[in-house]
C-alpha positions in Angstrom: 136.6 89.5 90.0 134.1 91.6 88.9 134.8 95.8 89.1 132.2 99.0 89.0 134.1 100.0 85.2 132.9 96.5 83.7 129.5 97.4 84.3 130.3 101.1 83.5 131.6 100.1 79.9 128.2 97.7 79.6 125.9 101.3 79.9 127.7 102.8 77.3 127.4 100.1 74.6 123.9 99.1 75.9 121.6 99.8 72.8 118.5 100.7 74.6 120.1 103.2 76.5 118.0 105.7 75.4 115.1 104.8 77.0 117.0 105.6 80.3 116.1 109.5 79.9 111.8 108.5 79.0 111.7 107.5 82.6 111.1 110.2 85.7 113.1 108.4 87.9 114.1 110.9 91.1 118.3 111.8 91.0 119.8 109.0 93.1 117.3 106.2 93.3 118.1 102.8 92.2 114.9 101.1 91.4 115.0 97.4 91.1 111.3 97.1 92.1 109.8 97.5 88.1 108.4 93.8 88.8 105.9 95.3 91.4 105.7 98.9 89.8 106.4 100.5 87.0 108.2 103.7 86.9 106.6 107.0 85.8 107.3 107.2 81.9 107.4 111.3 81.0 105.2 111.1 78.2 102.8 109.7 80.8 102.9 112.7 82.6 102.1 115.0 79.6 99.4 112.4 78.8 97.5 113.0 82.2 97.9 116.5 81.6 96.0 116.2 78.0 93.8 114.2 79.2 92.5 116.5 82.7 92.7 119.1 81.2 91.5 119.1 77.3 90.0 115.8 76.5 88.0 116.3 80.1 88.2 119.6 80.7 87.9 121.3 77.6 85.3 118.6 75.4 83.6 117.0 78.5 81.8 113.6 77.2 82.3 114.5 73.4 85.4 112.7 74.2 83.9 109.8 74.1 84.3 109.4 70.3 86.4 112.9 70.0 89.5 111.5 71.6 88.4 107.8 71.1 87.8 106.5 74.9 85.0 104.6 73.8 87.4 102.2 71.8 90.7 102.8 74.0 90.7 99.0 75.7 90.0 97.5 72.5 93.1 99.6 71.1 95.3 99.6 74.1 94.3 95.5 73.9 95.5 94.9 70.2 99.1 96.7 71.5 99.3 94.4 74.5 98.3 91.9 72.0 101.4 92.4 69.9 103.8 91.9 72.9 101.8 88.5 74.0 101.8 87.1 70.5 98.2 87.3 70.0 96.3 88.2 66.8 94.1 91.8 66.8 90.6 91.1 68.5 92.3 88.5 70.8 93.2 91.4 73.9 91.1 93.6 75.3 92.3 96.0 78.3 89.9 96.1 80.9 89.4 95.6 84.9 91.4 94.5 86.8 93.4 91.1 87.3 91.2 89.2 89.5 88.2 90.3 87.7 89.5 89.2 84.5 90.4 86.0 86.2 87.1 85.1 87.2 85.6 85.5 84.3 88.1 83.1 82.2 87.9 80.5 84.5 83.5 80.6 85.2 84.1 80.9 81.1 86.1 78.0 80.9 84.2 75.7 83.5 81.3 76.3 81.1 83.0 75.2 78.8 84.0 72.1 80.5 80.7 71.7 82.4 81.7 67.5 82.9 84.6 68.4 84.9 84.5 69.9 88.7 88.2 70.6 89.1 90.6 73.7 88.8 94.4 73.0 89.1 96.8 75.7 90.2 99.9 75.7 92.2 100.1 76.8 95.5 102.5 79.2 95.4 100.9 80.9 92.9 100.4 84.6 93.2 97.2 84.5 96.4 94.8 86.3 94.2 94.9 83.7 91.5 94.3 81.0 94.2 91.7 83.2 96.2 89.5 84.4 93.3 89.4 80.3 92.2 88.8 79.4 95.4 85.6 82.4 95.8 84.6 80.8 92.7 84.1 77.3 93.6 82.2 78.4 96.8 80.1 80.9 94.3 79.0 78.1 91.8 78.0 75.3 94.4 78.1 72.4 92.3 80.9 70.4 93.5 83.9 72.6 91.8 87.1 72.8 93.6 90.7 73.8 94.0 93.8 71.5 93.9 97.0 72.4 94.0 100.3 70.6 93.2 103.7 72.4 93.1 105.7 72.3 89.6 107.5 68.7 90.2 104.1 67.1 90.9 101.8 69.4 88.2 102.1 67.8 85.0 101.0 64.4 86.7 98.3 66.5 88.2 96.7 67.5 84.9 94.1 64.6 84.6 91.1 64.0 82.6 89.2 65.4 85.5 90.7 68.8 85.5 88.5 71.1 83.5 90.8 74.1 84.0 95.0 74.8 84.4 95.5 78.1 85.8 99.2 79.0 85.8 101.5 81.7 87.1 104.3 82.1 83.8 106.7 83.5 85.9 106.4 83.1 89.6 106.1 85.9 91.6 108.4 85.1 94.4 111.5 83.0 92.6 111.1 84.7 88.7 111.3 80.9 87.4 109.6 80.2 84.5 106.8 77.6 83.7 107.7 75.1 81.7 104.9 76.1 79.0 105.2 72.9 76.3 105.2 70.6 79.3 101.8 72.3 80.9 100.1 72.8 77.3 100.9 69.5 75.7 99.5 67.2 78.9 96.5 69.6 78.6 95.5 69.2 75.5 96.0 65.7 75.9 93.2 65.6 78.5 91.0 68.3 77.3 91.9 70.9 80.1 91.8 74.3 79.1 94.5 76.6 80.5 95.0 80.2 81.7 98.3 81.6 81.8 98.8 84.6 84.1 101.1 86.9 82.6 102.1 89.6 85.6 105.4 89.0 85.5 105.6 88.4 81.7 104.0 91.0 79.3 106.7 93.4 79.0 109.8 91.4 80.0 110.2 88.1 78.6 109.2 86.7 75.5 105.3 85.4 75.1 104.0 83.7 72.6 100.2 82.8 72.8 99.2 81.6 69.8 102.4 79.1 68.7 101.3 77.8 72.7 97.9 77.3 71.5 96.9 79.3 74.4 93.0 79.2 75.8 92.9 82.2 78.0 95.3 84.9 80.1 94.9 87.5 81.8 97.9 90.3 83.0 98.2 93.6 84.5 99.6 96.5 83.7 101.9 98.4 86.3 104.7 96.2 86.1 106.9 96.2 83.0 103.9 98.1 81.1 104.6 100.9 83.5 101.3 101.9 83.2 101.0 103.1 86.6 99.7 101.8 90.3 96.5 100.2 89.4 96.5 100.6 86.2 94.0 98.2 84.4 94.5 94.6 83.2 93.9 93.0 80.3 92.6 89.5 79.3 93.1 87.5 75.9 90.8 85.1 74.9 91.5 82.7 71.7 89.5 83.5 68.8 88.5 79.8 68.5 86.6 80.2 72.2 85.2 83.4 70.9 81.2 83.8 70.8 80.8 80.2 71.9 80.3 80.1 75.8 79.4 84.1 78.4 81.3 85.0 80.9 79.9 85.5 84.0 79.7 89.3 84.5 77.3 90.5 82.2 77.3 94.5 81.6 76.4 96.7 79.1 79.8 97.6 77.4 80.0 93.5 77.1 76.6 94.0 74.8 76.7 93.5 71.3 75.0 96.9 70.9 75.7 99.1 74.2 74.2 102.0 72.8 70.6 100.2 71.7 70.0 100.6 75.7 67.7 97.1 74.9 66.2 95.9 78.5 67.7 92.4 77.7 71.7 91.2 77.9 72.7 90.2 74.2 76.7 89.6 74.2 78.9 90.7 71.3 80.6 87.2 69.9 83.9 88.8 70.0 86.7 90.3 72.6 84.3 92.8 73.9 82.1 90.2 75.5 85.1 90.2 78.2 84.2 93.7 79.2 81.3 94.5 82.0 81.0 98.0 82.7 82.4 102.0 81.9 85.9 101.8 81.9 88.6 103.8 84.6 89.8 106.3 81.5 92.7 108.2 83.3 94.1 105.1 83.8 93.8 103.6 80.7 95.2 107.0 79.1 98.5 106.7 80.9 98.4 102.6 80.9 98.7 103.4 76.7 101.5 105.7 77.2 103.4 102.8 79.0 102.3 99.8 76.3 103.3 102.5 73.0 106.7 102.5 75.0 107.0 99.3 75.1 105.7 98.8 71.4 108.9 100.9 70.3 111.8 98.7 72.2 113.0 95.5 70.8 112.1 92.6 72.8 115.3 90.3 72.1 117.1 93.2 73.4 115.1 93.4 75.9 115.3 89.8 77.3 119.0 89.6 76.4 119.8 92.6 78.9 117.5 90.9 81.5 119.2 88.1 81.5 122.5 89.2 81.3 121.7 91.7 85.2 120.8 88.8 86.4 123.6 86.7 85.7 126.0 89.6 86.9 123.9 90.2 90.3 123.8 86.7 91.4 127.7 86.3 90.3 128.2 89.9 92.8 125.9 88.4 95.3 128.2 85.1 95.6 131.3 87.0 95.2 130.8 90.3 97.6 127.8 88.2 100.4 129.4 85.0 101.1 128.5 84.3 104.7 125.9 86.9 105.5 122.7 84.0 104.9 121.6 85.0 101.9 120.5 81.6 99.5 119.9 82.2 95.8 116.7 80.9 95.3 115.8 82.4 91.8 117.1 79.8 88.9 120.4 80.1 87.9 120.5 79.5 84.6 118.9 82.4 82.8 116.7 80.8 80.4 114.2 79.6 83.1 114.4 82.8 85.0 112.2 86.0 84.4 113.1 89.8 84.9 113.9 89.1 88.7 116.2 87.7 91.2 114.8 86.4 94.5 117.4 85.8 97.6 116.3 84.0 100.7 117.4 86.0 104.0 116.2 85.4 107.9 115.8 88.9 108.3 114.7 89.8 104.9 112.4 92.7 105.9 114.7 94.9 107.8 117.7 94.6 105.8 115.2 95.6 102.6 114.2 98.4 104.5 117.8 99.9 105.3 118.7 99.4 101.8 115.4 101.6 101.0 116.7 104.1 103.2 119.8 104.5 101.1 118.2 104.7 97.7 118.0 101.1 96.5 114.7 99.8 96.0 113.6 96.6 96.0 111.3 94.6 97.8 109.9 91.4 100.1 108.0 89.0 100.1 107.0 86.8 103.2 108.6 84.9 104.6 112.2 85.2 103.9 112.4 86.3 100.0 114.0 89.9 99.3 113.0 90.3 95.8 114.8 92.7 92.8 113.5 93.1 89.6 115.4 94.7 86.6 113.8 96.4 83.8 115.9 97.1 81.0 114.0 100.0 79.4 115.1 102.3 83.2 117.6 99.6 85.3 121.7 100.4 84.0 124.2 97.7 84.8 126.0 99.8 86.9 122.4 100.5 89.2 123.3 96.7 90.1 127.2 97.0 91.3 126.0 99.8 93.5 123.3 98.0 94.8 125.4 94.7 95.7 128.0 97.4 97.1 125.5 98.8 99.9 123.8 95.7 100.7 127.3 94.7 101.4 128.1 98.0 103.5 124.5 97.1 105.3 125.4 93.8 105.9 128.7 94.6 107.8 127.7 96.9 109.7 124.8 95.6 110.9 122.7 98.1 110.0 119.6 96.4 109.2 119.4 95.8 112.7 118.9 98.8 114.0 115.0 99.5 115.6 113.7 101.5 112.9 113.6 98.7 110.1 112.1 95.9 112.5 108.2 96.9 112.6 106.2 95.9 109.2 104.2 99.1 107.4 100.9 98.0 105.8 102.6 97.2 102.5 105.9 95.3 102.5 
């Protein structure tokens, strides 16, 4: 049986310990929601401070080249790039998800203008499937949608599919896509295929270019803590580069913005993915979370992941048998992300009491009660406690009480 002093002894041997104090985390909160949110890194805060009040402030739109905003996606794209396994020029931080996500997949129909099809899976994260979906309707030529779940989607990838467009790491569940399976029918076909790296960059292992990746597209306010709504970022192989426009032409996309020419000319390389000015508080403190990230070791990083999740769903079956909850994450850490996912009738109100007592995770409709653990903020012993008062909830009945039942506007 497992005891609060083994996880105790794991903190003080963990070797990326330090980055425990770079976090603002408030005294008392365990936060086990990093697969949603980031936390606030402190640099970030001095960052936003530099930024109001000197590089705005102080040299107003000399900034522009004084402090380097001008460049700052292309730069804040080759770091992102670095963690993804993608060459310089390949990443460009930009927009937002589903932005960057229609323009890879109008890119890659173009490219494939003999096929009609996109295939996804269903459970993907909604925007994926929604911003395909708006697509199909936008282009009117007979594109659509299908989806198949992962036992039926490698069958699914026939030589009529012009496009795969994948969830790595499911939202819900954490589980993995099996990427060799997805790319190697693919390429077998001639479908191209967008990875969607939300739940990746920043906590498991990515490796573009030995996939022989097309396209992917990621945000970054998960585990890039680069705050809420922080922009995303797309990568584009070089090999596609130049050859075929995406469809939202603007004027930081143009091969010379500054000309101010009356006609759209698009640069041939990364930049083509951007459209217009760029959100730069945002992408100021989005940096601050990527340079983190840049300075921890990724084995280390997925090594720690793996091992919380092994020890929370070895608490959850020791300390919940009987309550209802069902493992539904995959057990075997190697196809599981950052994340644990448990199944529970009354999911919402019992994450809602544990909320109340400073343990934060989150749900997910219909049943799933979702915690995610970042290793750069999350210490092992953040997960006996948390087990321990879902536990104290759970015999006492307390997420039944009237307070947790009605649903705020985000869940």
């Amino acid at each position: 049986m497992l005891n609060r002093e083994h996880f105790e002894d794991l903190d003080k041997t963990d070797p990326l310990t330090s980055f425990y104090e770079e976090f603002d985390l408030p005294e008392g909160i365990v936060y086990l929601d990093g697969n949603s949110l980031g936390p606030l890194p402190k640099k970030s805060k001095e960052r936003a401070r530099q930024v109001v009040e000197q590089e705005w402030g102080r040299d107003l739109i000399k900034s522009w080249n004084k402090a380097g905003w001008f460049h700052m996606g292309e730069r804040i794209g080759d770091k992102i790039g670095g963690l993804i396994g993608a060459d310089p020029g390949e990443v460009i931080a930009c927009d937002n998800t589903s932005i960057n996500l229609f323009k890879v997949l109008s890119l890659a129909l173009d490219m494939r203008a003999d096929r009609r099809k996109i295939l996804m899976e269903g459970s993907n994260f909604p925007t994926d499937n929604y911003v395909a979906q708006g697509l199909t309707k936008h282009l009117g030529y007979g594109h659509e949608v299908i989806f198949a779940e992962r036992d039926q989607l490698i069958d699914a990838i026939t030589e009529d599919v012009a496009v795969v467009s994948l969830v790595h790491v499911h939202y819900k569940t954490g589980r993995i896509m099996d990427v060799k399976a997805v790319m190697e029918k693919a390429r077998s076909v001639g479908a191209l295929v967008v990875w969607d790296l939300c739940h990746s960059a920043g906590a498991v292992p990515v490796e573009l270019n030995d996939w022989k990746a097309d396209f992917a597209v990621g945000c970054g306010y998960k585990y890039l803590n680069g705050g809420p709504g922080a922009p995303s970022f797309v990568y584009v192989a070089k090999r596609h580069q130049g050859r075929f426009r995406q469809p939202l032409d603007g004027w930081w996309g143009h091969k010379a913005p500054f000309d101010f020419t009356r006609d759209y000319e698009p640069a041939e390389d990364i930049w083509q993915m951007m459209t217009g000015t760029q959100p730069i508080l945002s992408m100021s403190l989005l940096e601050e979370g990527v340079d983190q990230m840049t300075r921890a070791d990724m084995g280390l990083i997925r090594e720690k992941s793996k091992r919380m999740g092994d020890l929370f769903i070895q608490l959850v079956d020791e300390k919940l048998e009987g309550y209802g909850f069902e493992i539904v994450s995959p057990r075997d850490a190697e196809e599981r992300g950052s994340q644990v996912a448990m199944t529970h009738e009354y999911g919402y109100p019992v994450v809602q009491a544990l909320i109340e007592r400073n343990i934060i995770g989150d749900f997910r409709a219909p049943d799933i009660l979702r915690f995610g653990f970042g290793p750069l903020y999350t210490r092992y012993v953040n997960i006996w406690d948390m087990v321990e008062t879902l536990q104290d909830v759970m015999q006492k009945n307390l997420w039944n009480l009237p307070e947790y039942q009605a649903k705020a506007a985000v869940t």
